[in-house]
C-alpha positions in Angstrom: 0.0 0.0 0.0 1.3 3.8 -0.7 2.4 5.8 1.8 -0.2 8.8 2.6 1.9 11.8 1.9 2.4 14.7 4.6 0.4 17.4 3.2 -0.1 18.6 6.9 1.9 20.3 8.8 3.1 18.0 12.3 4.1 18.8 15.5 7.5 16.8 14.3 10.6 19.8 15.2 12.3 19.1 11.7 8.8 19.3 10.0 7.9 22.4 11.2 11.5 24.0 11.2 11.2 23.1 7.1 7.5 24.7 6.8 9.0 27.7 8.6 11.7 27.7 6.1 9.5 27.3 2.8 7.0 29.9 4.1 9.9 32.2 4.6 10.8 31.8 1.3 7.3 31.9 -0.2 7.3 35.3 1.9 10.6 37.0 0.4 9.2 36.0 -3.0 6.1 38.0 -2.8 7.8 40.8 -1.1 9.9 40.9 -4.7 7.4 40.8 -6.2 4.8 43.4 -4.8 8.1 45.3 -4.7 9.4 44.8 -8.5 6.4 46.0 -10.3 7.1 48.8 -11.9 9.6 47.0 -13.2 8.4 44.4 -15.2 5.6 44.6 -18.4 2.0 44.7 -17.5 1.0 42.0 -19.6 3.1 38.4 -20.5 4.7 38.4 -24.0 2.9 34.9 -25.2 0.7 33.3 -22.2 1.3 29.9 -21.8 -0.1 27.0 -20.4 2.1 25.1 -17.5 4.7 22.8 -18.8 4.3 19.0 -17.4 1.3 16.5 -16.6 -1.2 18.8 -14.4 -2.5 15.2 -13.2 1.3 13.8 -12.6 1.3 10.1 -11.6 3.6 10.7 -8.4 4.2 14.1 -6.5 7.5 15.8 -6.2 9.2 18.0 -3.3 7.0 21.1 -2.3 9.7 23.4 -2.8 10.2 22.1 -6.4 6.2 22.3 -7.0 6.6 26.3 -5.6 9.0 27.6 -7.2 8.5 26.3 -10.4 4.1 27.3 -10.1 5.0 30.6 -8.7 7.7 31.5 -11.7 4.8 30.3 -14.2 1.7 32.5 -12.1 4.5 35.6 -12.4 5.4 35.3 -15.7 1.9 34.9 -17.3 -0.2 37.3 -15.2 -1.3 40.7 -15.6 0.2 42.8 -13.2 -3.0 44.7 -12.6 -0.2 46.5 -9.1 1.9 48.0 -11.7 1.6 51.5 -11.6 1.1 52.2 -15.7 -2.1 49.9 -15.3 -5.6 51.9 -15.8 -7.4 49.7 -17.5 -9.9 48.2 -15.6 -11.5 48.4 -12.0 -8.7 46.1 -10.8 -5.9 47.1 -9.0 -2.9 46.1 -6.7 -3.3 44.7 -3.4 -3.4 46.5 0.0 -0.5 44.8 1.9 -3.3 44.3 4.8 -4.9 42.0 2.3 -2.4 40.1 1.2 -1.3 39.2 4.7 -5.6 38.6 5.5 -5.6 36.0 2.4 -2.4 34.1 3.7 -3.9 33.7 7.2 -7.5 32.9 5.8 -5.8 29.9 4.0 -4.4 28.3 6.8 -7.4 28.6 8.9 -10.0 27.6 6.1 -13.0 28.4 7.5 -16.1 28.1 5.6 -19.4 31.1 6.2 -22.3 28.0 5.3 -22.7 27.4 9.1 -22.0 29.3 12.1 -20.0 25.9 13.7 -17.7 26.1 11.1 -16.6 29.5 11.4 -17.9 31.1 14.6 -15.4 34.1 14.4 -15.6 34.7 10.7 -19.5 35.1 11.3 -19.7 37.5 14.1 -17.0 39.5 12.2 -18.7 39.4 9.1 -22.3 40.3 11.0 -20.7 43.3 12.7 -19.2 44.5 9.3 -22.1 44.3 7.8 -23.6 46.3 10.6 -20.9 48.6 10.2 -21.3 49.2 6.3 -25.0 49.6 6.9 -24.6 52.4 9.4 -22.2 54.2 7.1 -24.6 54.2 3.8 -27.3 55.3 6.8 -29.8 52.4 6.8 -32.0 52.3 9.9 -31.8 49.1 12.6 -32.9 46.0 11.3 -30.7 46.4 8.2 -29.1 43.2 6.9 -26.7 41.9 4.8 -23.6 39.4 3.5 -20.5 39.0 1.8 -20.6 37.8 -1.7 -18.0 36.8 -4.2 -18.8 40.4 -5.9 -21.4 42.6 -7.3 -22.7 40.4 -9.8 -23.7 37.9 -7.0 -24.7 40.9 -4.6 -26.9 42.4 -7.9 -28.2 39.0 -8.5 -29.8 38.3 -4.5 -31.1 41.7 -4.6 -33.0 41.2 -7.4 -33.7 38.3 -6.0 -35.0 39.6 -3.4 -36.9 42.2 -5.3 -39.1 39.3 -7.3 -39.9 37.8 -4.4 -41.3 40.8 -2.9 -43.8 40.7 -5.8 -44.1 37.6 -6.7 -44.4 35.5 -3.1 -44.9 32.3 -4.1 -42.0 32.7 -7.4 -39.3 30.9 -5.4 -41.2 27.9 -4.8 -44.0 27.6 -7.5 -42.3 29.6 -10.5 -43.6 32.5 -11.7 -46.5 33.3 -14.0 -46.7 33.9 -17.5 -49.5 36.3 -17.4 -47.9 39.3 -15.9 -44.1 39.3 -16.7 -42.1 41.2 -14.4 -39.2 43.9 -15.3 -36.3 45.7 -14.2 -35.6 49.1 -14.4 -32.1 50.6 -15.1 -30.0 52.8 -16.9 -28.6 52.2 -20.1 -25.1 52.5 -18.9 -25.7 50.0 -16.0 -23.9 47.0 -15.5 -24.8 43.7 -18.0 -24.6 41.8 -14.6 -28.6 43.7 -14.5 -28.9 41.8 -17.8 -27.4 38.3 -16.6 -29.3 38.2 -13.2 -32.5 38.8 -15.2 -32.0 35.8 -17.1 -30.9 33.7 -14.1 -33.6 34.5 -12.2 -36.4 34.0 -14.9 -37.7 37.6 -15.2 -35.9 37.3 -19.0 -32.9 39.8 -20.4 -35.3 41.3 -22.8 -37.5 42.5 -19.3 -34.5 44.5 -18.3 -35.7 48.5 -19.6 -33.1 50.5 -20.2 -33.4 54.4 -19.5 -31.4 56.9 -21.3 -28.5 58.8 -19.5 -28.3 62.8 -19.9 -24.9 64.5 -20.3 -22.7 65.8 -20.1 -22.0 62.7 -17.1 -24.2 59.9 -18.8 -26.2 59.9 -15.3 -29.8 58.0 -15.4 -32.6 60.9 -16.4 -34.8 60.8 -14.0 -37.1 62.8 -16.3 -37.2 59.3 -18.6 -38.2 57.1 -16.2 -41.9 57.7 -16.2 -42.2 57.0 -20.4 -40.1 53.9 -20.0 -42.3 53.1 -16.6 -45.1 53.3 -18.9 -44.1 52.0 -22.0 -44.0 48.8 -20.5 -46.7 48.8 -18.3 -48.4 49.3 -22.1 -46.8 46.2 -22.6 -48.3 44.1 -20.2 -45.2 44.0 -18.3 -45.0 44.7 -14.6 -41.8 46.6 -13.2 -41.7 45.4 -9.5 -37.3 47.1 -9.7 -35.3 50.1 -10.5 -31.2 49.8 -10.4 -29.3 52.9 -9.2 -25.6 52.4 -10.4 -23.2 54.5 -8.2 -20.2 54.2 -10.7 -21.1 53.0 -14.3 -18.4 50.5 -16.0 -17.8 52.7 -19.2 -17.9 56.1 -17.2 -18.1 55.6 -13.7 -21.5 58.3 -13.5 -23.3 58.4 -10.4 -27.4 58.2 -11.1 -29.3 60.3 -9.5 -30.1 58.2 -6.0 -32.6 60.4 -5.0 -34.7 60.8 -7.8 -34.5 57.3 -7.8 -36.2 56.9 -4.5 -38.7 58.9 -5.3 -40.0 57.5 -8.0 -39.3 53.9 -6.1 -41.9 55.1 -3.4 -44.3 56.7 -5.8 -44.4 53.2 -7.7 -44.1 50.6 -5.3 -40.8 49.6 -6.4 -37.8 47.9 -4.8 -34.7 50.3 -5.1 -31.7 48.6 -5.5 -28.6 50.7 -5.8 -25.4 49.0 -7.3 -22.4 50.9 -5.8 -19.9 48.0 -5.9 -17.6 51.0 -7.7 -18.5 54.4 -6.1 -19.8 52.9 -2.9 -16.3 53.9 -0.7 -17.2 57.3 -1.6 -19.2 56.7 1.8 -16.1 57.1 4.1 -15.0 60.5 2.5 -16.8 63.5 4.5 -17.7 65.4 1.4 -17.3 63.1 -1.2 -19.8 60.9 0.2 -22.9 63.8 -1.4 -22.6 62.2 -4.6 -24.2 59.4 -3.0 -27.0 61.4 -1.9 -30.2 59.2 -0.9 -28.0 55.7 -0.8 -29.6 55.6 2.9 -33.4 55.2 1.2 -32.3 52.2 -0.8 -34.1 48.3 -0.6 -30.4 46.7 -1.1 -27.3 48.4 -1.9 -24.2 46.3 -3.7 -20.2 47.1 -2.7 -17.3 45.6 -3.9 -14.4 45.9 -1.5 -12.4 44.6 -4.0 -12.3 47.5 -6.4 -11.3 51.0 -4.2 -10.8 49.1 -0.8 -8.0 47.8 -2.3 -9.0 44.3 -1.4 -8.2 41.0 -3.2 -10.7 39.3 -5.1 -13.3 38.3 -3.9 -14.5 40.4 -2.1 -18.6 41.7 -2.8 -21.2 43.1 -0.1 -24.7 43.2 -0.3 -26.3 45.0 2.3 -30.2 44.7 2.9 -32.6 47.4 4.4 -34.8 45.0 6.2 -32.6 42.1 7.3 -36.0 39.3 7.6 -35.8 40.5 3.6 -32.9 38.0 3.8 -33.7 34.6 2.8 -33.2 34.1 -0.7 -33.6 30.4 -1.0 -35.2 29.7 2.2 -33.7 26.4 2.1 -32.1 24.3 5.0 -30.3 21.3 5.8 -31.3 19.5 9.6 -27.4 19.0 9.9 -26.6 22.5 10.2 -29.1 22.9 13.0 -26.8 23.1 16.1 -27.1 24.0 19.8 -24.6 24.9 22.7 -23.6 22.4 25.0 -26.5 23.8 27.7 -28.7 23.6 24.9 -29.3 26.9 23.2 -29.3 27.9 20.0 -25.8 29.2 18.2 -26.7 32.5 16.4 -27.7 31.8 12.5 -25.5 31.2 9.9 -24.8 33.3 7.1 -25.1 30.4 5.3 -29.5 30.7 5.7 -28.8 33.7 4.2 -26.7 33.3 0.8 -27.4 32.3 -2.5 -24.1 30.6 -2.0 -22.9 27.3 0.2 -19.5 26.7 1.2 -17.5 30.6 1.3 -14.4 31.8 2.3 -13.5 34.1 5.3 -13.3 37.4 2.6 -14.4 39.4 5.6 -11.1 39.4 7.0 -8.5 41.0 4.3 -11.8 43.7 4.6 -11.2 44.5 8.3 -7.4 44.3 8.5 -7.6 47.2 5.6 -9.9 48.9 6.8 -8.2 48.7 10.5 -4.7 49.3 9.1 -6.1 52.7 6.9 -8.7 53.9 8.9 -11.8 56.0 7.5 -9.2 58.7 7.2 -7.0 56.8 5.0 -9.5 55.8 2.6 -10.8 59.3 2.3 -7.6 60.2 1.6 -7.1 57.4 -1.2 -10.4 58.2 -2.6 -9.4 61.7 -2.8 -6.0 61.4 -4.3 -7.7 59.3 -7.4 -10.5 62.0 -7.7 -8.3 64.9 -8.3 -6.1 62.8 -10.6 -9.2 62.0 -12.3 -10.5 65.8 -12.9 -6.7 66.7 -13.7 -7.0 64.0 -16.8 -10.4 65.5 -17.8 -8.4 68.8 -17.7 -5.6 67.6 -19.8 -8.1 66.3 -22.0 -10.3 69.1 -22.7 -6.9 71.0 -23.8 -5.6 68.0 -25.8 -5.4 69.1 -29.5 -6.3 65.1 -30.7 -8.3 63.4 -27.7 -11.5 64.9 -26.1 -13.2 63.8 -23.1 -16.4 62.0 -24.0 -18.4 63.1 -20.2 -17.7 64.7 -17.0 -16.6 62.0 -14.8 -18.5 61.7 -11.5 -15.6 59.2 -10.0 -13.0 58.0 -10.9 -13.8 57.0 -14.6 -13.0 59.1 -18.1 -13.9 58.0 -21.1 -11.8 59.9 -24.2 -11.7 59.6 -27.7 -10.2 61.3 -31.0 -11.8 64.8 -31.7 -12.1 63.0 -35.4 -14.0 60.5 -35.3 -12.2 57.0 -35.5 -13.7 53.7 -36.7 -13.3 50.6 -33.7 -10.7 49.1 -35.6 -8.4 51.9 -35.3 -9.0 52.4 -31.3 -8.6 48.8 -31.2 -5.1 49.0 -33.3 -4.1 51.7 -31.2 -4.6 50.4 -27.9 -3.0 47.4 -29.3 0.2 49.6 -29.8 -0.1 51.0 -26.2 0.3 47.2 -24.9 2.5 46.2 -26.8 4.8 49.1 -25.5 4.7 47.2 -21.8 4.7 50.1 -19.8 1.2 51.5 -20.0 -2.4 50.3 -20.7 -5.6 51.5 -20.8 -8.9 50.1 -22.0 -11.4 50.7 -24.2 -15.1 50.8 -24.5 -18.1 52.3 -26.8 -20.7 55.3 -25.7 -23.3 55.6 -28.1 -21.5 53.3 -30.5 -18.7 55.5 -30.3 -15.4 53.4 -30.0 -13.5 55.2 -26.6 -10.8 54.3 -24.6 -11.2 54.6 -21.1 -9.1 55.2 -18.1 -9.7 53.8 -14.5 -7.9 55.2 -12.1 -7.5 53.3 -9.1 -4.2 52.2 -8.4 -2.8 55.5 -6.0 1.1 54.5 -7.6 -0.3 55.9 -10.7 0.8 59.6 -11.8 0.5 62.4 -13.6 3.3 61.3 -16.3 1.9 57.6 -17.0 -1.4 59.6 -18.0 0.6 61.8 -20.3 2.5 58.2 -21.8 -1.2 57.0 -22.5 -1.9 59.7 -24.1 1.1 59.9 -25.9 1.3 56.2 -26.9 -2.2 56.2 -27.9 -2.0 59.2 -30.1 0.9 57.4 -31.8 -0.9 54.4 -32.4 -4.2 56.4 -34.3 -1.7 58.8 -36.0 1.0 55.8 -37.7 -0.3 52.6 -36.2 2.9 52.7 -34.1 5.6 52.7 -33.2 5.4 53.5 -29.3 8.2 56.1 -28.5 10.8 54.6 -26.6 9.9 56.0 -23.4 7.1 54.0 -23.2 8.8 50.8 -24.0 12.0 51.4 -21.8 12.4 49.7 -18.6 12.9 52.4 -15.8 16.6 52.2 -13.8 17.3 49.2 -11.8 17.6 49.7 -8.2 20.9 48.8 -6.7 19.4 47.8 -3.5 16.6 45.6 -5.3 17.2 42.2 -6.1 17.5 42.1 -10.1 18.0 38.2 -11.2 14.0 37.8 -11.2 11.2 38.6 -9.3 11.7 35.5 -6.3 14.1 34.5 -4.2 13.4 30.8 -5.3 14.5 30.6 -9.2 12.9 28.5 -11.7 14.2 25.3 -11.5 16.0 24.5 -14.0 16.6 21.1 -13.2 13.9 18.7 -14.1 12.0 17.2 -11.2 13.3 13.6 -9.1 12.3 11.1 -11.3 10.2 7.9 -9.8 10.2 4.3 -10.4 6.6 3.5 -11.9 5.2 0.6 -10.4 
């Protein structure tokens, strides 16, 4: 019979003296590389699969296995820390979060049941509480963590059929009176996708124009769409608020929202899983005006709290709302050894089963920043952001295509340019290395579109973009050298490569087959 390999840790002193070691090791190696970004392209060369069997016969020595997968990860990632990186809402890592995702491995706790994870839930319960007071819901207010804000948008609607269809989750709904969804055009196709998933149908999702110059929803639309489909035999029973649209990051009108919401009976959901931090800033937190009247309101820690993915938030005006599946299993029932209850599970409460501790890397940021801190992030990227839409509006080629309400701009050439020349010059931009952006369509415009998040970004990687992407609609190329030359090494950084455990260049120990 095999031997059962060690893949736990013992209390053996020459076993745990060699975890130490490897863990120390794993540690310099991340320290490289969180350290060495700037130094390295933002996107691999030519991505390729892992060399090897991925289902090998026999094993081979853990350090072997770790520095040979962590070369590969490195090498054909995007390196969404790197400071040149404004492409998408992604970002580097707080350090907090890094060091919260190493411990939640090792403890592997799992959210389904309170017995499983008794600390995890009573953190996650009190952040929730804590997120609930800050968007100013009143007691009673609920909520969970998700895997992001399409899972947080998808149990609030959720939620929202089932408050006007009782009986949808358990006999299906009815043909006769199809429901709808409410949202702007701009909103996030996770609306869409939730819509399908939940039955209500894509084509029920009714989109309402934006105004300029931010792309916000009009509020002044909302009563001809409202009624259009009522025409149409369909029955709105929602109406999405997005606090930081994908192509533009506007900021709908939350108030106007709610007041249409209560005029109509609707369920007002507002998706802020971009714009939603905007709550810890003392000024900044206006554009969110009338978040506190909201049904159920979507965050994404992992977008401007800096947090690793995943890491979503639904929170819930009326906790009892809560119970999305209303299903149970007896073997999660459990009681204190004197025979009382434990406090429920977050597990009765998600759309989800078996979930990691996310709620951790949240607090340890959040503890290790402070509200202060995060204003202070939050406002460094805003005034970056309206210093681009200056820069912009001066720019002889670009043009900003909106007034950005976050952290979002949207920019295109004054001449108009067909897509495949955006998408041939943004192709020129990454091929550069140093600098990306992404782009996007308004209107059936082609754009490219800047999301600035990451605070190591500056004033002169916005200029590059510009610069490189000008290049690339004017001749197709080339990207001046600036953009493609690797910045000074540091003499006091490591420069072989980006770990302290180098790819193994020797193959593997080899094994008799049996």
């Amino acid at each position: 019979m095999a031997q059962v390999p060690p893949i736990f840790p013992s209390g053996d002193p020459e076993a745990r003296a060699a975890l130490r070691a490897l863990l120390h090791r794993a540690a310099d190696a991340v320290a490289d590389y969180l350290g060495g970004l700037g130094d390295r392209p933002i996107f691999p060369a030519q991505p390729q699969a892992p060399a090897g069997e991925l289902l090998p016969e026999h094993g081979e020595p853990l350090e072997h296995v770790f520095g040979a997968a962590a070369h590969w990860a490195v090498e054909n990632s995007v390196h969404v820390g790197h400071p040149g990186y404004a492409g998408h809402m992604d970002s580097g890592v707080a350090v907090a979060g890094v060091l919260a995702d190493f411990l939640a491995g090792a403890l592997n706790q799992n959210l389904l049941a309170f017995e499983l994870a008794p600390g995890a839930t009573l953190l996650e319960k009190g952040l929730i509480q804590a997120f609930a007071r800050l968007a100013g819901l009143p007691e009673g207010a609920g909520g969970l963590f998700t895997t992001g804000g399409t899972t947080a948008n998808l149990t609030a609607l959720l939620l929202a059929r089932d408050a006007a269809s009782r009986d949808g989750s358990r006999v299906g709904l009815s043909a006769e009176r199809p429901l709808g969804v409410l949202c702007s055009r701009d909103a996030h196709y996770s609306i869409h996708k939730a819509a399908a998933v939940l039955g209500l149908g894509s084509e029920r999702v009714l989109a309402v124009p934006v105004a300029p110059p931010e792309r916000r929803l009009d509020p002044g639309a909302l009563e001809g769409v409202y009624r259009g489909a009522v025409e149409r035999g369909i029955r709105p029973v929602a109406l999405v608020a997005t606090a930081g649209t994908t192509s533009c990051g506007a900021i709908d009108p939350i108030g106007a929202c709610a007041d249409f919401c209560e005029e109509h009976g609707l369920w007002l959901h507002v998706d802020a899983a971009l714009s939603g931090p905007l709550l810890f800033h003392p000024q900044e937190r206006a554009r969110l005006a009338g978040i506190q009247r909201a049904d159920s309101i979507a965050l994404d820690p992992h977008k401007w709290l800096y947090a690793s993915k995943c890491a979503g938030i639904l929170l819930v005006r009326n906790g009892r709302d809560l119970v999305p599946a209303r299903y149970e299993a007896p073997y999660l029932d459990r009681f204190t050894s004197h025979g009382e209850a434990l406090p429920v599970s977050q597990g009765r409460r998600s759309l989800e089963g078996s979930r990691r501790f996310d709620a951790l890397k949240v607090w340890m940021i959040l503890r290790h920043l402070g509200r202060r801190g995060v204003a202070a992030l939050l406002e460094d990227r805003l005034r970056m952001t309206r210093w681009f839409h200056q820069a912009l509006s001066e720019h002889p080629f670009f043009f900003p295509c909106h007034i950005p309400d976050s952290n979002v701009q949207a920019f295109a050439p004054r001449e108009r340019a067909e897509e495949g020349r955006v998408a041939a010059a943004h192709r020129a931009l990454e091929t550069g290395g140093r600098l990306w952006s992404s782009y996007t369509r308004l209107d059936g415009r082609p754009c490219h579109r800047v999301v600035l998040l990451n605070p190591s970004g500056t004033e002169q990687h916005l200029r590059g973009i510009l610069e490189g992407l000008e290049a690339g609609h004017r001749h197709g190329g080339p990207i001046p050298a600036l953009l493609q030359s690797s910045p000074p090494a540091d003499p006091a950084r490591p420069q072989p490569g980006w770990c302290s455990i180098p790819r193994p260049h020797d193959p593997p120990p080899q094994h008799d087959r049996p």
